[in-house]
Each structure stands twice: as structure tokens, then as C-alpha cells.
matplotlib code that plots the C-alpha trace (Angstrom):
import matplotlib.pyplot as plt

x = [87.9, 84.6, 84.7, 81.1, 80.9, 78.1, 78.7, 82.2, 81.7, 84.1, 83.6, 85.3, 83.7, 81.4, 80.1, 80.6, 80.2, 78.0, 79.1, 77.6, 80.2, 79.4, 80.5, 81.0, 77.7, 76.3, 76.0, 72.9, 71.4, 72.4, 71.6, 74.1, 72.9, 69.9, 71.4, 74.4, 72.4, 71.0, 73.6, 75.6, 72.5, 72.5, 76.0, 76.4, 72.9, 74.4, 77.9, 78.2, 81.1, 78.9, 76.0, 75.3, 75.5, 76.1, 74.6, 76.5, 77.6, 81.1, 81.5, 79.4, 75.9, 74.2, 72.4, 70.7, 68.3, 67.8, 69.8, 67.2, 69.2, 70.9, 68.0, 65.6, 67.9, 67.7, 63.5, 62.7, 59.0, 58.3, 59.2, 57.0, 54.3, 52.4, 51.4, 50.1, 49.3, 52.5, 54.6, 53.2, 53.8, 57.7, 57.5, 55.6, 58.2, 61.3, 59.3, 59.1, 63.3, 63.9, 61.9, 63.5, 66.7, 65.6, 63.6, 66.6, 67.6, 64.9, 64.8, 68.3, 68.5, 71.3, 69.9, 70.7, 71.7, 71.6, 74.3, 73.3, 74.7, 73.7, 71.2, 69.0, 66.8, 64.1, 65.6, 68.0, 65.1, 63.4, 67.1, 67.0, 63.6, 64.3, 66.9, 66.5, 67.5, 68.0, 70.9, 72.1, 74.5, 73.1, 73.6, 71.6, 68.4, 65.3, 62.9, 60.2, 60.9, 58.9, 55.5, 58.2, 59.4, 56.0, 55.7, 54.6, 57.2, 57.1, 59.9, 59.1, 59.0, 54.9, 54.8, 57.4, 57.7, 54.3, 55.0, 58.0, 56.4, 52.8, 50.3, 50.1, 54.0, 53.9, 51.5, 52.9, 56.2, 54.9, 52.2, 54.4, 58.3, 59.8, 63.4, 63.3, 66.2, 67.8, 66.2, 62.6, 63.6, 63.8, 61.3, 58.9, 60.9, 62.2, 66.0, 66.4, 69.8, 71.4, 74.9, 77.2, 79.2, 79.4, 82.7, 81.1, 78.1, 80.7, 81.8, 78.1, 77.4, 80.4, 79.5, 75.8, 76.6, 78.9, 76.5, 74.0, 76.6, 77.2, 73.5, 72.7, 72.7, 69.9, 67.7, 68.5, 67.7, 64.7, 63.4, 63.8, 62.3, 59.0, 58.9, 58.8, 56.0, 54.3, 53.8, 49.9, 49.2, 46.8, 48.0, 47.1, 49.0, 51.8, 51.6, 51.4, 54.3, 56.7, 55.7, 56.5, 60.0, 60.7, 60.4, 62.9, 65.3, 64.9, 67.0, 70.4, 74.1, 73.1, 70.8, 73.1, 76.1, 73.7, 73.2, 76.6, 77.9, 74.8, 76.2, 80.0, 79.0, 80.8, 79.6, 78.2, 79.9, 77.5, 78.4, 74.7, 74.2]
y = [116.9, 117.5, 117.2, 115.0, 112.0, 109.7, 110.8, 111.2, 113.5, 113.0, 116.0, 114.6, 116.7, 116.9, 114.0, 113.9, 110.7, 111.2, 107.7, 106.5, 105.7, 104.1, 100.3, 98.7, 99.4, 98.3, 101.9, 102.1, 105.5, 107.5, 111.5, 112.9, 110.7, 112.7, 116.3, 116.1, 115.2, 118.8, 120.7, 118.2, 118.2, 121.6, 122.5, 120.1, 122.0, 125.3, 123.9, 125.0, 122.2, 118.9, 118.5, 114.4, 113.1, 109.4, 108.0, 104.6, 102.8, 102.2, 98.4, 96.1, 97.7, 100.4, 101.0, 98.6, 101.1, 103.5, 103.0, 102.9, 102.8, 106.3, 107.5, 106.9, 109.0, 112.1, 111.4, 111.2, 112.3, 108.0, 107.2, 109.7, 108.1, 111.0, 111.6, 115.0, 117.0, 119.5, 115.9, 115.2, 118.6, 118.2, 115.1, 116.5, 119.1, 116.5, 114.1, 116.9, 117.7, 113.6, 114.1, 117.0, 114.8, 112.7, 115.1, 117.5, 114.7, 115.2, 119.2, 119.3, 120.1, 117.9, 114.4, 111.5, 107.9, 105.4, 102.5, 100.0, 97.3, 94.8, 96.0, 98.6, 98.4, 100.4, 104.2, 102.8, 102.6, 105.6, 107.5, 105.5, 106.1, 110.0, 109.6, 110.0, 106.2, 103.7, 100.5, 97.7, 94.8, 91.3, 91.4, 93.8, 92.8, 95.6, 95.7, 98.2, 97.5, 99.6, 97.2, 94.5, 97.0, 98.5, 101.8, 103.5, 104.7, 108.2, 109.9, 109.6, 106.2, 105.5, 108.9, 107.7, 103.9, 103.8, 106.1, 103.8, 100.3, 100.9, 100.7, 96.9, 95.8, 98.9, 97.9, 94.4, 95.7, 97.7, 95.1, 92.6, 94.0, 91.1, 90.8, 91.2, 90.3, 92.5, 90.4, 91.0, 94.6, 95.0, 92.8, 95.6, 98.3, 99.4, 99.5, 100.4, 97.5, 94.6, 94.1, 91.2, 92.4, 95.5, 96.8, 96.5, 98.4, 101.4, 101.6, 101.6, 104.0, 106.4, 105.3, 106.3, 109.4, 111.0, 110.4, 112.3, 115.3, 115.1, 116.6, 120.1, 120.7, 123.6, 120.8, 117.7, 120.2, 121.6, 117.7, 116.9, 120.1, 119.3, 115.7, 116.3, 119.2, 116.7, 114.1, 114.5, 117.0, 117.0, 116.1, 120.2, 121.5, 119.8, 121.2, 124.6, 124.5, 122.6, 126.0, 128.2, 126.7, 126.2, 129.6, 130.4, 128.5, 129.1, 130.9, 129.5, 129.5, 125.4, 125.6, 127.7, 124.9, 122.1, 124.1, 125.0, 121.4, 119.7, 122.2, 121.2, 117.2, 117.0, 116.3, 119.3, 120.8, 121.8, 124.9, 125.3, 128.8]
z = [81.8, 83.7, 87.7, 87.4, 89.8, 87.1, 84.2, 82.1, 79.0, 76.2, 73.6, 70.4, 68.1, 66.3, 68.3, 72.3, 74.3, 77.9, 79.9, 82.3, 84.6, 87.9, 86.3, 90.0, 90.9, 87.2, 86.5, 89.2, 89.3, 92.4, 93.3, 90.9, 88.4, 88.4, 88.8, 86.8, 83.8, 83.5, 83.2, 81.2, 78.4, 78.7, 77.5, 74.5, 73.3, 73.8, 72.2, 68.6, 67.8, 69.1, 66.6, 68.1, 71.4, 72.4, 75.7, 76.6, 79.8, 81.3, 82.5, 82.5, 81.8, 80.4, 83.6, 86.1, 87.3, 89.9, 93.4, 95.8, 98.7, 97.8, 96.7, 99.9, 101.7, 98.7, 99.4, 102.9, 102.4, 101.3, 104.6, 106.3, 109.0, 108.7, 104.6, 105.0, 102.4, 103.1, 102.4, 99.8, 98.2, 98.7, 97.1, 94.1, 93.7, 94.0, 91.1, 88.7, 89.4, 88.1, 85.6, 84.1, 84.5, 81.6, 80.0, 79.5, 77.0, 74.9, 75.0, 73.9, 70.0, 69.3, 68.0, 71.2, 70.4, 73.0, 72.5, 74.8, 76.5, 78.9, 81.6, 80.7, 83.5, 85.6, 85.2, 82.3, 80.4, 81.0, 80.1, 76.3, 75.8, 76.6, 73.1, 69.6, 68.5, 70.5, 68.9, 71.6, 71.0, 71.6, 75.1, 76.0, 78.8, 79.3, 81.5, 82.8, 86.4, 88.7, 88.6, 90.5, 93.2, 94.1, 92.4, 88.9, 86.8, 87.1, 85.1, 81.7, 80.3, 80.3, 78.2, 75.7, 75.5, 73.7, 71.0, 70.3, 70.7, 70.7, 73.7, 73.4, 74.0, 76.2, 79.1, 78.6, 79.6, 82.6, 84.0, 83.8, 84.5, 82.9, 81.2, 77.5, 75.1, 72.3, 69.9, 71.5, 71.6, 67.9, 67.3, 68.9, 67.7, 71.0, 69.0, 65.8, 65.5, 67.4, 67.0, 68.1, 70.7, 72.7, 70.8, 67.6, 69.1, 69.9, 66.7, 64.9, 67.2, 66.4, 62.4, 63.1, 64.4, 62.4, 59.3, 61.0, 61.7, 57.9, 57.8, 58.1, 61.8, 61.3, 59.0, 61.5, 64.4, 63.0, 62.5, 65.8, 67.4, 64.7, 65.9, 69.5, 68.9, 67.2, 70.1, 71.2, 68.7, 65.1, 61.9, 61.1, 64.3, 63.8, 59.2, 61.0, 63.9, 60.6, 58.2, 61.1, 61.8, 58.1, 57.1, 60.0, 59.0, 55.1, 53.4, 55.0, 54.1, 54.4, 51.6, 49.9, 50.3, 49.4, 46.0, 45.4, 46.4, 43.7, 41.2, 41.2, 42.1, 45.7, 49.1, 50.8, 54.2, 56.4, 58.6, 60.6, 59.8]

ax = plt.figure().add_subplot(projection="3d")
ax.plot(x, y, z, "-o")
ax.set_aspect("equal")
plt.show()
């Protein structure tokens, strides 16, 4: 068991489960929200046995957002009279520490689903657009929040959202911070699936994942370590960082087993070396 007061980790390898686990406060993001994630992303990346990670929600919701409450009190520099330039230096400093917190998800190696279910609001949002794939169950309400409370989002989610729905949908979202159902959300590609009810979700989720840990872990790894280089760069850069990383990887024991397993027609068993 972990000694987190957020999140609850279940390692069930080769998959582990990272709950968000606030549910009487809908999962509303507090200070260890954003410190615990670090270190939490950090180990399953490092772990050889977990090769997928699940994000999902205890209770109710995925997340209704950030607590801002809690969180005023962690960032005393916003209520500062006097915004001095030595204020506003702290403040850059404690920005660039949340955003690590949701950034850490996408520097980890191991591919991130995000199971969602009912609010994924505000910060919820910026934590599932920091994930590999994103599935919901038909419950599940989004919103881009920060335009309705009076301040840009500034952890992530105006980098990422428009790479997954386009600029279009994405300025939409953020101009106008209204609610948008599951079924909007795949419309615009925001979730790969919708699913009927939250249990069901669970179980795709689990399903999903453990095809994906069928893979080669050094092959699924590699892809997502080429695809986040490839964000903002050239068609050529990107041709020239995937040659790099591929003749690293090749020759492995992988390959090897993926031969071998063609050769006497049975499913291959991927070791990662």
C-alpha cells in the first residue's frame, strides 16, 4: 500500500491503476494532488513489471477540477496587494512545479489511459489530456473551465487539447468553458470510446490495457517517446529522431521472440529486452 493522501496506486501487473481518490470532494484537486503525482509517475516508469498505467477516479467523478480554496492558501503571491516583480517571480516558479505535475504523465514511458467518468473538469482535463488515450462511459461531462473562473489555463491543456481536437473545437472549448457530453467528446475526438456505464468503462479499460502490454514494451515505448518528439517538430526531424531510436532498440531479444513465435505459429511473449 502507498501512504499517498490523492492518489491510491494499485500495481496489478503488468498494468497498475493510479485513482484518484478524493470521491467526497468529487475528486477536486488539492496540494498533494499536484505533488504526489511526481513521484507516483516516476516509479511506475522506472518499474520494470508495469508496462500500462490507468488513470480513473474513485466515487463519483473523474475529477471536478482544481480546489481553489486549498489551493489559494499553497499560492499566496494571487493575493498579493503589491505585484512586484519579486512576487511575481515566486509565482513563476510555483506554475512551472503544477505543470510538471501533469507533465510527468506524459514523460513517463509507459503508455497512460484515462478511464473517465463523470466530471472531468478544469484540472481533470488538463490530467487526461496529459494521457496517451483517453475512453469515458456515457456519463462523462468536460469542460475547459478556467475562461468561467477568471484565469488562463496554465498547466498544460492549451498545449495539448489542440493536437487532439484541432484548433477549432479547441478555442471553442476555452472561450467558451461550457459542459460538453461524452458523445460531443467523441464526436471531436477528445475520447477514443463511450461506454454505457462506468463498470463497463473499468473493464474496457483493464481489456485495453492489457492488449497493449501484449506488445513489445521496448516497440510500444519507443512509439510513444517518437510521438511526443514529434509534437511541434518537421516531418524530417521527427524521420531522423525515429532512425536514431530505432537503431537503439534493434536488434532485441523482442525481435528475436516475434521471429521465433512467427516461425512455430504462437503468440509471441514479450520480455522488453
Amino acid at each position: 500500500m502507498n501512504n499517498y493522501k490523492f492518489y491510491s496506486v494499485d500495481k496489478k501487473p503488468p498494468v497498475a491503476w493510479v485513482y484518484l481518490n478524493r470521491p467526497d470532494k468529487k475528486n477536486a484537486m488539492n496540494p498533494p494532488a499536484w505533488k504526489e503525482s511526481i513521484p507516483i509517475f516516476d516509479d511506475l516508469d522506472k518499474d520494470p513489471d508495469i508496462r500500462v498505467v490507468i488513470i480513473a477516479g474513485k466515487g463519483p467523478c473523474f475529477s471536478a477540477g482544481i480546489d481553489l480554496m486549498e489551493m489559494v492558501k499553497e499560492l499566496p503571491e494571487l493575493m498579493e496587494q503589491s505585484q512586484k516583480g519579486g512576487i511575481k517571480w515566486k509565482l513563476l516558479s510555483k506554475i512551472y512545479n503544477l505543470q510538471d505535475s501533469m507533465s510527468c504523465i506524459e514523460r513517463c514511458r509507459k503508455p497512460v489511459i484515462a478511464a473517465i467518468h463523470g466530471y472531468c473538469i478544469g484540472a481533470g482535463l488538463d490530467m487526461a489530456t496529459a494521457c496517451d488515450i483517453r475512453i469515458c462511459s456515457k456519463d462523462a461531462l468536460f469542460s475547459l473551465r478556467e475562461a468561467a473562473v477568471g484565469f488562463v489555463a496554465d498547466v498544460g491543456v492549451l498545449q495539448r487539447i489542440p493536437l487532439i481536437v484541432g484548433q477549432g473545437h479547441a478555442r471553442e472549448l476555452a472561450y467558451t468553458a461550457r459542459n460538453i457530453t461524452a458523445g460531443r467528446a467523441k464526436e471531436i475526438l477528445l475520447v477514443n470510446d463511450v461506454y454505457d456505464t462506468p463498470d463497463i468503462l473499468m473493464e474496457r479499460a483493464a481489456a485495453l490495457a492489457m492488449e497493449i502490454a501484449t506488445m513489445s514494451p521496448l516497440a510500444v515505448q519507443a512509439s510513444k517517446d517518437v510521438l511526443n518528439y514529434g509534437v511541434g517538430k518537421s516531418i524530417d526531424d521527427g524521420l531522423k529522431y525515429v532512425a536514431s531510436i530505432s537503431s537503439n532498440i534493434i536488434p532485441s531479444n523482442d525481435l528475436m521472440e516475434a521471429v521465433t513465435a512467427f516461425v512455430e505459429k504462437r503468440k509471441p511473449v514479450f520480455s522488453g529486452k
